[in-house]
C-alpha positions in Angstrom: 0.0 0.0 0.0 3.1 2.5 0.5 4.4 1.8 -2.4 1.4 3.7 -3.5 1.5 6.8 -2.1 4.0 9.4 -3.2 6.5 10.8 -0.9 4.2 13.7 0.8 1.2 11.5 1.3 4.0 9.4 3.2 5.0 12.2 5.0 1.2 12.8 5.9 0.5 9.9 7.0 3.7 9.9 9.4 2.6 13.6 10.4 -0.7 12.2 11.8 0.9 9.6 14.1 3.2 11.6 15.2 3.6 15.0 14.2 6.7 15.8 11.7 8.6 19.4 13.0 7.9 21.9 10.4 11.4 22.4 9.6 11.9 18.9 8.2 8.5 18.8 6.8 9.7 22.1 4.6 12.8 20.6 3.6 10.9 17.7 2.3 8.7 20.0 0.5 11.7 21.4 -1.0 13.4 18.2 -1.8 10.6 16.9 -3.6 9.7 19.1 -5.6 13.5 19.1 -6.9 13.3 15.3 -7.1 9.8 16.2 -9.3 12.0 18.9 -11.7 14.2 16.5 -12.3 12.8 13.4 -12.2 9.8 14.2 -15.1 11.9 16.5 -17.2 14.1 15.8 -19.8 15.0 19.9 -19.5 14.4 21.0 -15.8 15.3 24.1 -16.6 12.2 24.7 -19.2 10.0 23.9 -16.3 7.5 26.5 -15.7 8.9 27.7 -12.8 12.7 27.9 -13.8 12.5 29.5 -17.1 12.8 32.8 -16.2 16.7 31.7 -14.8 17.0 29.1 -17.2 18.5 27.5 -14.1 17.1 24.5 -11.6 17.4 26.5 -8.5 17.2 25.2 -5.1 17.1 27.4 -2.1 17.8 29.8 -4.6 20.8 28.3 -5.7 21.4 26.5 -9.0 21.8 22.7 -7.9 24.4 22.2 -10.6 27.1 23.9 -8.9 29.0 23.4 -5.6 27.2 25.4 -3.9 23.6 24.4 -5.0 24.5 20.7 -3.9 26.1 21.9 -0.5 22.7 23.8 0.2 20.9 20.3 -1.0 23.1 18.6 1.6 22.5 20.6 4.3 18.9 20.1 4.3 18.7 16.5 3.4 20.7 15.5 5.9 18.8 16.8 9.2 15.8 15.7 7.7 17.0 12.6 7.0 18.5 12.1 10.6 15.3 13.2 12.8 13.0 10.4 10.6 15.6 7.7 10.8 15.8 8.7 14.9 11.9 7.6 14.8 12.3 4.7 13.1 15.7 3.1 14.5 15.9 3.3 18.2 19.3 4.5 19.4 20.3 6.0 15.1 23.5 7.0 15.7 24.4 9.4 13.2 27.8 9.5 11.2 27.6 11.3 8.3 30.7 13.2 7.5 30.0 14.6 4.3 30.4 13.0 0.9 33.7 11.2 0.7 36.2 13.5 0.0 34.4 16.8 0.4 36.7 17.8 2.6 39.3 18.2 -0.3 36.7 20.0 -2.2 35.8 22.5 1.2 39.5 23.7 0.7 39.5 23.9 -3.1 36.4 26.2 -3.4 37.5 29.8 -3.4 
């Protein structure tokens, strides 16, 4: 039956058993409706609501550049973290960053 639903009915559904903090609930807004851009368009950027930048922006950034995917990682991840600490009792959360990022953080003017 979940397999179903798409991601925000999920996230209703969830949200009425226990309620989801607004903050992650807008960063999954956000997310999908990047996932949505890009996932049903063969140009993104002709979408509707990007033509005017004839860029896929995301938080205002374009998510083809560094910076558009560092903004993209910092709210996926919370989000992320606070539903896997309802599901998995005792999540214990590691992320790092991407693997080698770090190289990348110093190379970025």
């Amino acid at each position: 039956m979940l397999d179903e639903l798409y991601l925000m009915k999920k996230a209703d559904l969830v949200h009425a058993i226990k309620p989801i903090p607004r903050d992650v609930r807008d960063h999954l807004n956000k997310l999908n409706a990047l996932r949505n851009a890009l996932a049903h368009s063969f140009f993104p950027e002709n979408r509707r609501e990007n033509r005017r930048t004839k860029k896929v922006l995301y938080a205002g950034v374009d998510i083809f550049t560094y910076e558009g995917i560092e903004r993209f990682e910092d709210d996926w991840h919370p989000a992320f973290t606070n539903l896997a600490r309802r599901v998995y009792v005792g999540w214990k959360d590691s992320w790092s960053g991407w693997a080698g990022s770090e190289a990348l953080d110093s190379a970025v003017p």
